[in-house]
C-alpha positions in Angstrom: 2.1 20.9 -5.1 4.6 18.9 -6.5 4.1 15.5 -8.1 6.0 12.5 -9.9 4.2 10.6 -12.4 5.4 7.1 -12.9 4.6 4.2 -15.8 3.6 0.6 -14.4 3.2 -2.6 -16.2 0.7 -4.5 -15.1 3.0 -6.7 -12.9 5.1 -3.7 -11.5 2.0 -2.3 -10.3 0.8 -5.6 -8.5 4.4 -5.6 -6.8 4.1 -2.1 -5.8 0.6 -3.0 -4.4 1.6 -5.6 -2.7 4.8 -4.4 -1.0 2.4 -1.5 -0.1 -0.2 -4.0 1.8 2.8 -5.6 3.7 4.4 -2.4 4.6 0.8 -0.9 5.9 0.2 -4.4 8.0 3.5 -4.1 9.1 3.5 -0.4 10.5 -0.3 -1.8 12.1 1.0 -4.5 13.9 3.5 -1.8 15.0 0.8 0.5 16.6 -1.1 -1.7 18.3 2.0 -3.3 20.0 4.1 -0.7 21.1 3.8 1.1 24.5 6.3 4.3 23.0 3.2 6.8 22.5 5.8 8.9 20.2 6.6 5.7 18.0 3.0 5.2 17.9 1.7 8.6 16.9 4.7 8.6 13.8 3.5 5.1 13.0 -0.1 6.0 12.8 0.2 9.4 11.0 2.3 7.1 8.8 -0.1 4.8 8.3 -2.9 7.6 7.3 -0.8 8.5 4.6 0.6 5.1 3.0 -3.5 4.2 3.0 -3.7 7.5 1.1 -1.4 6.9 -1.4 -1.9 2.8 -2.2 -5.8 3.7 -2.2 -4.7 6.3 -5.7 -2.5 3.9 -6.9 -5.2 1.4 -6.4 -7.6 3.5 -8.3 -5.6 4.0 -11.0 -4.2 0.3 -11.0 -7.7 -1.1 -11.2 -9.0 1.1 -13.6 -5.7 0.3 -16.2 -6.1 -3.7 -15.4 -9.0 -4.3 -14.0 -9.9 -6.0 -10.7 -7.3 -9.0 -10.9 -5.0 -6.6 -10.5 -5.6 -6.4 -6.4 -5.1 -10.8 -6.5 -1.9 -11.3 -4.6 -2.5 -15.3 -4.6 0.1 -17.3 -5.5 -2.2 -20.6 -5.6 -2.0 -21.7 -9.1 -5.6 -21.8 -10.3 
């Protein structure tokens, strides 16, 4: 199996993350609103696998930074 490895800094890797969460409720939203079966089945396998790869990335994230890692807030504190 092939495999790239790829450097984050702590912010890259929250933008990554978050672009990820969007793109996953995005391609949700798609599936449970379209009536295409075909568009839904590529959507959904889709889906399966974008979970799979931002839950490693998560993993990895969280263990490099830590938890605060995963806050895509924007409220100032």
């Amino acid at each position: 199996m092939n495999k790239v490895t790829v450097e984050l800094l702590e912010w890259e890797a929250r933008l990554v993350l978050l672009a990820m969460a969007e793109l996953k409720d995005k391609w949700r939203t798609i599936c449970n609103t379209t009536t295409d079966e075909d568009v839904q089945a590529d959507y959904g396998n889709d889906l399966v696998e974008l979970g799979m790869a931002m839950d490693s990335i998560k993993e990895k994230s969280v263990a490099e930074f830590g938890e605060q890692i995963l806050i895509f807030d924007r409220t100032p504190l």
